[in-house]
Backbone as a chain_set.jsonl record, in Angstrom:
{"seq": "XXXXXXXXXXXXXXXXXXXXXXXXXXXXXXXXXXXXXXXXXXXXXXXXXXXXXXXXXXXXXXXXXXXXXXX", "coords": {"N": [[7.171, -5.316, -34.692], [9.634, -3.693, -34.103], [12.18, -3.808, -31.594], [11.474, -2.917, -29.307], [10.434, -2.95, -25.677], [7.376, -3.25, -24.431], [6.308, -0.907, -21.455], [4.978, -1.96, -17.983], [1.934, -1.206, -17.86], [0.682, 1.619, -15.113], [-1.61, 2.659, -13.812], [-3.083, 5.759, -12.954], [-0.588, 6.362, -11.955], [0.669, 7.83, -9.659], [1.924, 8.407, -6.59], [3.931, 6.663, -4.63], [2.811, 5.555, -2.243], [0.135, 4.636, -2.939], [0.92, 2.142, -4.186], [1.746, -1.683, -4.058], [3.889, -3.554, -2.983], [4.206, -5.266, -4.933], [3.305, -4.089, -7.269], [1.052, -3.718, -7.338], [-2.556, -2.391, -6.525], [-3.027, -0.748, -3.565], [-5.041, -1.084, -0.946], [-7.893, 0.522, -0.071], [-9.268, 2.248, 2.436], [-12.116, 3.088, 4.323], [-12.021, 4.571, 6.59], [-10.073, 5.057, 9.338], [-10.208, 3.38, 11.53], [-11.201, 0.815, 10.278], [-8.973, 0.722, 9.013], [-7.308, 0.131, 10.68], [-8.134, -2.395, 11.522], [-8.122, -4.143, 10.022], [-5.18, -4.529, 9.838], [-4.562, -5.072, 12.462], [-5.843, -7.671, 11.941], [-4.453, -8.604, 10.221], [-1.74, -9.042, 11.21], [-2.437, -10.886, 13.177], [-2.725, -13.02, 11.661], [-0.421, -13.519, 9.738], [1.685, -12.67, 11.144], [2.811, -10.19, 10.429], [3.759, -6.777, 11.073], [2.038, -3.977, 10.613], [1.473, -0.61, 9.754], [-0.767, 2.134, 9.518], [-2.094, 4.974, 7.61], [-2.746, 8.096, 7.02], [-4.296, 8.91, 3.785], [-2.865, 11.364, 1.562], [-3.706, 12.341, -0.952], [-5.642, 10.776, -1.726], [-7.419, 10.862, 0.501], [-8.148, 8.8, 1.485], [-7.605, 5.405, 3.936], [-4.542, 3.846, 4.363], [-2.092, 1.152, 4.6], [0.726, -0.197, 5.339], [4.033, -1.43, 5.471], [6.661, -0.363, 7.759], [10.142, 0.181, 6.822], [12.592, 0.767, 8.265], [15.241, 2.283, 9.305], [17.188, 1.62, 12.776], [19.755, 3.739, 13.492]], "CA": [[8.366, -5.357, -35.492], [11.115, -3.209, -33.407], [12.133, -4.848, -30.851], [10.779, -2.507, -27.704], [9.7, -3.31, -25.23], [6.514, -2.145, -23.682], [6.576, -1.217, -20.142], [3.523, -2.745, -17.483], [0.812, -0.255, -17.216], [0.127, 1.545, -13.506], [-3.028, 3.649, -13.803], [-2.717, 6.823, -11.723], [1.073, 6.504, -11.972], [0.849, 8.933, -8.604], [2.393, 8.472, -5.35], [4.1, 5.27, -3.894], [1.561, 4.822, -1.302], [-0.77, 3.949, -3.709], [1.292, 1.021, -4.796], [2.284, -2.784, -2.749], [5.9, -4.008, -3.486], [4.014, -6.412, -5.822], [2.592, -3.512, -8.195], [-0.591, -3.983, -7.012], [-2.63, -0.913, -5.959], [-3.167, -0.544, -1.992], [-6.604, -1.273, -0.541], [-8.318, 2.034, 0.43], [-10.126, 1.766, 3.781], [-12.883, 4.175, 3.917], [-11.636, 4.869, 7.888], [-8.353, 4.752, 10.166], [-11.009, 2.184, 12.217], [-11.148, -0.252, 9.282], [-7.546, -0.223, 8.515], [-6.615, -0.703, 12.252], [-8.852, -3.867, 12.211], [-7.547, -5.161, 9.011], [-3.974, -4.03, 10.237], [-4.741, -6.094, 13.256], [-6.433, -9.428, 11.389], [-3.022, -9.075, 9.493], [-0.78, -9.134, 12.348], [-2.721, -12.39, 13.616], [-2.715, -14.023, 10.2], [0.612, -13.725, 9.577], [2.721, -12.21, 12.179], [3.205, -9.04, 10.061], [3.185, -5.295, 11.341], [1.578, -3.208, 9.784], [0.911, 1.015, 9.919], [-1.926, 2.899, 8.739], [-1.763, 6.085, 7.638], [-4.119, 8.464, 5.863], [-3.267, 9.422, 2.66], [-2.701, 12.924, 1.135], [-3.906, 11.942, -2.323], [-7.35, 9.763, -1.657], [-8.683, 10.876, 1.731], [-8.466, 6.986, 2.471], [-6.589, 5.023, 4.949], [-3.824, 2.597, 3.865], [-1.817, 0.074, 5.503], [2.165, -0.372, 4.966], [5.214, -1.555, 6.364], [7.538, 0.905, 7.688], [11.201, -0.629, 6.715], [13.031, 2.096, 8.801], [16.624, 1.624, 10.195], [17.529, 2.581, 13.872], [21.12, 3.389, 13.38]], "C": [[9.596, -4.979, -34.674], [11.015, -4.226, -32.024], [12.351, -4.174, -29.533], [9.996, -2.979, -27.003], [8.471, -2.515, -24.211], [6.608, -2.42, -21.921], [5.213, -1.466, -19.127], [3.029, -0.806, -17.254], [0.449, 0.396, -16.001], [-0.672, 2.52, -13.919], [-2.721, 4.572, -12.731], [-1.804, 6.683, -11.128], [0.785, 7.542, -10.695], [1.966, 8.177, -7.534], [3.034, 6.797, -5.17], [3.411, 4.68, -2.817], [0.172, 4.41, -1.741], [-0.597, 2.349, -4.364], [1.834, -0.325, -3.926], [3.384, -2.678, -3.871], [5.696, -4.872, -4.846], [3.755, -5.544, -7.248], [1.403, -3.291, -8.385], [-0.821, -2.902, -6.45], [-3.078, -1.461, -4.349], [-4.651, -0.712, -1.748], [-6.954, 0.369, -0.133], [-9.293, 2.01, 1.86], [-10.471, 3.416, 4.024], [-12.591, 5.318, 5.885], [-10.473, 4.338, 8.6], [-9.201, 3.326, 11.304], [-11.054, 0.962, 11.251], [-10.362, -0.581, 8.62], [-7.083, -0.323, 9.858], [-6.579, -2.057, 12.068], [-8.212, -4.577, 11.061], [-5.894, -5.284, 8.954], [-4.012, -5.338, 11.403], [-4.774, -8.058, 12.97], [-4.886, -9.509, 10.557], [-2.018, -9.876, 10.039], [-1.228, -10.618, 13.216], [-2.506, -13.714, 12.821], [-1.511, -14.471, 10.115], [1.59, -12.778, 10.096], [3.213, -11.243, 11.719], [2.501, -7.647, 10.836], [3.236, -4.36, 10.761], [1.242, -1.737, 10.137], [-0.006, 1.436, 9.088], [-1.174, 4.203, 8.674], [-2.964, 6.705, 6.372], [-3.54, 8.833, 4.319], [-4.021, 10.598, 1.628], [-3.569, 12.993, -0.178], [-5.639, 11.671, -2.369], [-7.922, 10.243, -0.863], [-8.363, 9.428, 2.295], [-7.242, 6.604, 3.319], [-5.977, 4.146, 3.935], [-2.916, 1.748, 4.9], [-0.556, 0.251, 4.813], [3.098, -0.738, 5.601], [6.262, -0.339, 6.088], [9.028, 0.318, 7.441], [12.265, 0.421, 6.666], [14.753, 1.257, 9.79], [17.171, 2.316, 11.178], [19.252, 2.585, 13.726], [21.834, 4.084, 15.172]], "O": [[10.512, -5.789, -34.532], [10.172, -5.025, -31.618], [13.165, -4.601, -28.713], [8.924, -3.44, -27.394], [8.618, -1.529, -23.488], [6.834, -3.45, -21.285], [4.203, -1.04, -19.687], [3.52, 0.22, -16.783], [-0.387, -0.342, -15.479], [-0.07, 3.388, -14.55], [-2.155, 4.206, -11.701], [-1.801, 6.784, -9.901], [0.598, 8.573, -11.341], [2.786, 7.372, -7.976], [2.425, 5.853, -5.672], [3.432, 3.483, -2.532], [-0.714, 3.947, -1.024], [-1.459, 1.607, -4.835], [2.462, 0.037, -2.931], [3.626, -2.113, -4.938], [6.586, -5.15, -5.65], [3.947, -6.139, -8.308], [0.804, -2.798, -9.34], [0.067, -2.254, -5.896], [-3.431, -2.626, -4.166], [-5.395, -0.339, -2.655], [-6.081, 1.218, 0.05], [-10.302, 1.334, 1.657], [-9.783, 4.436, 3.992], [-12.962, 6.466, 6.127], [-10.012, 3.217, 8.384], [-8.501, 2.401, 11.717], [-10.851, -0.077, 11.88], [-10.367, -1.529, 7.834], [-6.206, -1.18, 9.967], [-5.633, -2.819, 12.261], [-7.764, -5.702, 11.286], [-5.358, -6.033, 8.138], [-3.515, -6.436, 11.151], [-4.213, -9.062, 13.409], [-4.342, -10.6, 10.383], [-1.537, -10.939, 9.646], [-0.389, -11.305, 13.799], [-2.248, -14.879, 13.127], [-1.288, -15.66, 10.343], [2.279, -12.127, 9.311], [4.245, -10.944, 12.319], [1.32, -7.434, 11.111], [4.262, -3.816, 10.351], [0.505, -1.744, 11.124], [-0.01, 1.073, 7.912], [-0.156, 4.552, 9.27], [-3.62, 6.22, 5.451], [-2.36, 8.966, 3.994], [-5.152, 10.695, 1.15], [-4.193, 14.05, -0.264], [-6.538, 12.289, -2.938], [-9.131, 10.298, -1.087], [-8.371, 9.119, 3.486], [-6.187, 7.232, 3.417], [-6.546, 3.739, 2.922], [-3.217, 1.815, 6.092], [-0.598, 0.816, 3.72], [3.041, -0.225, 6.718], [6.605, 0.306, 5.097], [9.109, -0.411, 8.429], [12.773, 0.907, 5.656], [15.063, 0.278, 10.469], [17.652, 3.425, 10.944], [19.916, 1.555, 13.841], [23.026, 3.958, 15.453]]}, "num_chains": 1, "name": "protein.A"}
């Protein structure tokens, strides 16, 4: 009837390194060795670079772009 609107769902609303740009949650890579390599196969795929990093929250590795400005 009213005319709210509902807002999208994120499950374990936590941290931003849990989340891609898309809203999508982050892969979890059970080792900093298995997000290198998929960090790597990225960077061949499609010419993106990518950082790992562990994360505070999970224990797991994740993957991200750093979009950092040298001034």
């Amino acid at each position: 009837m009213g005319g709210r609107r509902r807002r999208e769902h994120r499950p374990l609303a936590i941290d931003g390194s849990h989340w891609r740009a898309d809203g999508r949650p982050k892969v979890r890579y059970a080792s900093q060795a298995d997000a290198l390599h998929a960090a790597d196969e990225r960077a061949r795929e499609a010419d993106v670079q990518l950082q790992v990093y562990r994360c505070e929250f999970c224990g797991g590795w994740h993957m991200g772009s750093r979009n950092r400005r040298d001034d």
